[in-house]
C-alpha positions, 0 to 999 in steps of 0.5 A: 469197368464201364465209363459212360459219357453224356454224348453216349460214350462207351468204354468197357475195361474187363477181364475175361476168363471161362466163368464170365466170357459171355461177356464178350459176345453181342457187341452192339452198334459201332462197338469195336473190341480188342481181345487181349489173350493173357492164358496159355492159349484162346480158342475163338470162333468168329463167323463160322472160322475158328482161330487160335491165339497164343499168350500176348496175341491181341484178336480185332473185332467190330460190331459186324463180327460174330462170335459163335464160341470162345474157350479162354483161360484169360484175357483183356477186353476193352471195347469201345463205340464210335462215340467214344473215338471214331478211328474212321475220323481219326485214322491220321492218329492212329493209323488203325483204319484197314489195318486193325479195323475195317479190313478185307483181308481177314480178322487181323490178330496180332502178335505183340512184340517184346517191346510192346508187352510192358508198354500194353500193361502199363496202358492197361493199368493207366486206363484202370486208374483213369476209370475211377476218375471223375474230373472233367478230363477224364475222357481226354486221358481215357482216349489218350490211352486208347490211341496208346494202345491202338498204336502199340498194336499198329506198330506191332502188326507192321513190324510183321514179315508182309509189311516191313518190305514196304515203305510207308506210303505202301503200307497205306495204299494196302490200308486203304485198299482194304477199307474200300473193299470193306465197305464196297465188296458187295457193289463192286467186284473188279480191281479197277473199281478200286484202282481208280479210287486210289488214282492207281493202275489195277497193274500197279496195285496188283505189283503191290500185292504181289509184294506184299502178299501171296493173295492178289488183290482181286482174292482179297474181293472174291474171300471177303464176297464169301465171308459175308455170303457164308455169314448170311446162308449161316445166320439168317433165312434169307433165300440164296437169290435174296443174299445173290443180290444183295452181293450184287449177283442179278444171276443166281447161277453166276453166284452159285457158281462163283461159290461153289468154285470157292467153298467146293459145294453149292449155296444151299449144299453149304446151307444144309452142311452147317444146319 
């Protein structure tokens, strides 16, 4: 089910499974979609990784993500574009911002709680209903739902062993960290950069981490380096020097060597492996 708004709103509400997952390949600009996996299990290749989720693991994907290959028995899509909620925006509603979306630490999946399981259904059958409605409130109820369910799956996430032994202003350091490594990464490869930005001590945010994950955070800068260098020698024609750049590397050999330390053979090694 698709609603349409007049200011280009976009939501889509669907079921998936293995005669018609094509449809959750291609989203378009400003396209965020959630994948609900409702089967027995889902296998999912996104950029060149594989994934694998169990029944009620919910997969977070945005416009930048590339789906190569999806084996799903069942699932839930709902995708919707920034028209329809911008979750930059609206970050203090829903507390989705380098959490579900936008973040550098990986394609989050989260696994929803046994509280959450009956909450997400009723949601997803409220949101059904309000798709055939046709009043001026509509929207309204259909965004409603929609920061429901983004809720729902925030909650679910912090709830997690990594993010119950912070507090909450911690939490939100770690949030924040991420979505400026998101859209930074490719200007800025040093700690402080970031530090700075959060009016914190790269020492201090590097004890963060250290409380919150195995990775410190200048991994979390270097893997999502190689997240977006892996998807453009992947996917396009661009020359290793052109990709070097636009990742910030006026050396060539500086890059070649900081991804051969990461991936274990060269930029064009790679290029020639995945061919």
């Amino acid at each position: 089910m698709v609603y349409k708004g007049t200011s280009y709103e976009f939501l889509l509400l669907t079921e998936i499974n293995a005669e018609n997952k094509k449809l959750a390949f291609g989203a378009k600009d400003t396209e965020l979609t959630l994948l609900w996996n409702t089967g027995s299990e889902m296998n999912i290749s996104v950029d060149k990784v594989k994934y694998r989720l169990a029944q009620n693991e919910i997969i977070f994907l945005t416009e930048f993500h590339q789906i190569d290959y999806l084996e799903v028995e069942s699932a839930r899509m709902l995708r919707f574009n920034q028209n329809f909620f911008c979750i930059i925006n609206n970050d203090n509603e829903v507390g989705s911002k380098g959490l579900l979306f936008y973040g550098a630490m990986g394609i989050p999946i989260v696994p929803l709680s046994e509280n959450h399981i009956q909450s997400m259904e009723t949601t997803w059958d409220i949101l059904l209903s309000e798709m055939d409605a046709k009043d001026n409130l509509q929207i309204d109820m259909l965004q409603s739902m929609l920061k429901r369910v983004l809720i729902l799956c925030a909650r679910s996430l912090m709830a997690t062993a990594n993010y119950v032994k912070l507090e909450n202003s911690q939490a939100d350091i770690i949030r924040e960290f991420n979505y400026l490594v998101e859209g930074h990464f490719a200007k800025h490869h040093d700690v402080a950069f970031y530090a700075s930005k959060l009016n914190k001590s790269p020492k201090t945010l590097s004890n963060l981490f250290a409380v919150f994950s195995e990775r410190p955070p200048l991994s979390i800068i270097h893997d999502r380096i190689m997240i977006h260098a892996r998807k453009q020698i992947a996917y396009t024609q661009l020359s290793i020097k052109e990709i070097a750049y636009d990742l910030g590397y006026e050396d060539l050999q500086t890059f070649s060597r900081f991804f051969k330390n990461k991936e274990g053979i060269s930029p064009v090694q790679f290029r020639e492996k995945i061919s």
